[in-house]
N, C-alpha and C positions, 0 to 999 in steps of 0.2 A: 510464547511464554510471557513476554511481556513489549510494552511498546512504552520510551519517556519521550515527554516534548523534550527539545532541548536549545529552541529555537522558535519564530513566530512562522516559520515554513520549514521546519527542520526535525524528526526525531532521532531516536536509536530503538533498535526493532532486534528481538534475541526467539529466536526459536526454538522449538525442538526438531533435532536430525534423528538419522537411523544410528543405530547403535548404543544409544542412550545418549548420545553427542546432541549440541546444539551448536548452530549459529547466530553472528550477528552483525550487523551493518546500520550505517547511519541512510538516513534518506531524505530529500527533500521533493515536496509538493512541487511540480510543475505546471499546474493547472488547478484553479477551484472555481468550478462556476455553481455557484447555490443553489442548492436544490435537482441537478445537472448532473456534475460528474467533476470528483478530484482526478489528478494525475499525480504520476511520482516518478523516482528516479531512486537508485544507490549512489550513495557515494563511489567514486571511480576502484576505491582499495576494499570496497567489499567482498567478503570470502564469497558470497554469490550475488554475483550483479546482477540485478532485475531490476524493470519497471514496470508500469502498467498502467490502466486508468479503470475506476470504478463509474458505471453511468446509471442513473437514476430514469424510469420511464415511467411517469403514472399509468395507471390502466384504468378503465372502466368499470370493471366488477370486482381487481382483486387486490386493492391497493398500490404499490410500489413493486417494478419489474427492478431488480439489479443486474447489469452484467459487469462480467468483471474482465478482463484482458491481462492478461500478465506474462509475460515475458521473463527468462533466465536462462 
């Protein structure tokens, strides 16, 4: 639903859950290499702890490959 900075390695991150519910937790960056791939983290007291890293791979014919890893 929404994502705010709230910090220069820090947001607050609110989703949508089942049942018409949402969650939300704060997170910070663990890794940024430009152009590469960010990492993240929850804050320790988030209703769901997750982390993950997002990586960047150019390709030859079809612009930007994303993968994504994420853990909860």
């Amino acid at each position: 639903e929404s994502v705010k900075t709230t910090g220069e390695k820090t947001s607050h991150w609110k989703a949508k859950a089942p049942l018409g519910t949402s969650v939300e937790w704060d997170a910070e960056v663990t890794s940024d290499v430009e152009g590469e791939k960010i990492g993240w983290k929850s804050a320790e007291i988030a209703e769901v702890p997750n982390s993950g890293v997002v990586e960047f791979r150019e390709t030859k014919n079809r612009g930007t490959e994303v993968r994504v890893t994420l853990t909860y």
